[in-house]
C-alpha positions, 0 to 999 in steps of 0.5 A, a space after each residue: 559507471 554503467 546502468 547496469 552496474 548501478 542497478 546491480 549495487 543499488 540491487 546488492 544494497 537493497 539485498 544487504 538491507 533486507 537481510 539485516 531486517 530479517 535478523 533484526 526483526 526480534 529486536 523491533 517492538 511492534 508499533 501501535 495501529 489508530 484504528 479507532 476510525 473503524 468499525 468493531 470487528 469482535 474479539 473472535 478472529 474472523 477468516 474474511 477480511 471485513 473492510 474489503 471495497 466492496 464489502 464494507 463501506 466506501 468510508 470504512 475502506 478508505 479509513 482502513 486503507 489509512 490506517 493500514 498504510 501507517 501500520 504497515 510502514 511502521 511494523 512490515 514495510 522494513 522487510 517487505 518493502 516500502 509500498 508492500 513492494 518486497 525486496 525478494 527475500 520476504 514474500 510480496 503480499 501484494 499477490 495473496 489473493 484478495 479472497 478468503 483463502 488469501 484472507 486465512 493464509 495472512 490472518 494466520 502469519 500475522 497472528 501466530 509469525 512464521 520460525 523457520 529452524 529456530 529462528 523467528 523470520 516474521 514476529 506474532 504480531 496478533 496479541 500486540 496490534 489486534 484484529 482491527 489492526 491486521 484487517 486494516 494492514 490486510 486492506 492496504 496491501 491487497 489495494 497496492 497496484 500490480 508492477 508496471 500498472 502505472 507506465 500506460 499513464 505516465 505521460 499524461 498523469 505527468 502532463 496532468 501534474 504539471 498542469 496542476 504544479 503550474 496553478 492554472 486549471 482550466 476545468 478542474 472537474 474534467 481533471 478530476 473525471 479523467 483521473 478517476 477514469 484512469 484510476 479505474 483502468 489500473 489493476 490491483 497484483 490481489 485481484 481487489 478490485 479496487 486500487 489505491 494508486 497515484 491517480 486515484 488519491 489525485 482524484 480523491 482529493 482534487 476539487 475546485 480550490 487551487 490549494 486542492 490543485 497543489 495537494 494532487 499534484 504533490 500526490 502525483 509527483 510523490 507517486 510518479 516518482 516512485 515508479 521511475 
């Protein structure tokens, strides 16, 4: 079989699947978020998301982009893809901005869902889940890498993994340093300005300790993987 007819079935698969997502969306019951490792954000719903990088703490970023990650893979990653990588029939929320019109526009479907003709394309999910749950699903998403802003590094992050895979590290922090500088140079699709990407999480996690070695590998085989 040619590439091209297995990227059509595989694409016709993909296809076939969202669909099924979207007709079952009202059978789904949304799924509880842990957000109690972030800050309060009151009862009246604000129009700016306050965990931004940037705007909250380092800290109260990376815990939202946590839980966020776990409530988007439990409750939007069915239809909007895996990664907030959408399959083409859901929008792709990693292009609404990261601003505050881009801020009311998700607020606002993540509250009150989207019916179109009758039919629920996307359930209320703000009375189930809550603010601190929809600012931290907003914060995931918004960090998500623009498409292809990984290629430019792929030999050296995977000469880097395999360093790391082999157990023998010579200078660990000159990794680290050049993870970081990587991690750095990859843009956001939101314009956030700071991207959850492969080479950032290496880097978040990498010290001196071998055992550390091994979990930023395992990182970047998971996520180099993920973009072949």
């Amino acid at each position: 079989m040619s590439r091209n007819h297995m990227r059509g079935g595989i694409a016709a698969l993909a296809l076939l699947a969202t669909v099924s997502m979207v007709v079952a969306h009202g059978d789904v019951a949304p799924q509880p978020v842990n957000t109690d490792a972030l800050p309060e954000v009151g009862e009246e719903w604000l129009t700016e998301n306050p965990y931004r990088e940037g705007k909250a703490g380092h800290d109260v970023w990376l815990r939202a982009v946590e839980a966020g990650a776990s409530g988007f893979t439990q409750n939007c990653a069915r239809c909007h893809g895996l990664g907030a990588v959408s399959g083409g029939l859901a929008p792709d929320l990693r292009f609404i901005e990261a601003e505050e019109v881009g801020d009311e526009w998700f607020v606002d479907r993540f509250r009150h869902g989207y019916t179109q003709d009758g039919v629920t394309k996307m359930p209320a999910f703000g009375d189930v889940l809550g603010q601190k749950a929809a600012w931290a699903i907003r914060t995931y998403i918004e960090t998500r890498p623009e498409d292809g802003a990984v290629d430019a590094h792929s030999d050296r992050l995977h000469a880097i993994r395999n360093e790391l895979a082999s157990g023998q590290v010579a200078d660990p922090a000159a990794l680290k340093t050049e993870l970081e500088g990587i991690a750095s140079e990859i843009k956001t699709a939101s314009g956030a300005p700071v991207a959850d990407s492969v080479a950032y999480e290496a880097a978040r996690v990498l010290a001196d300790a071998p055992d550390s070695w091994k979990r930023a590998g395992e990182i970047l085989t998971v996520g180099l993987s993920a973009t072949e």
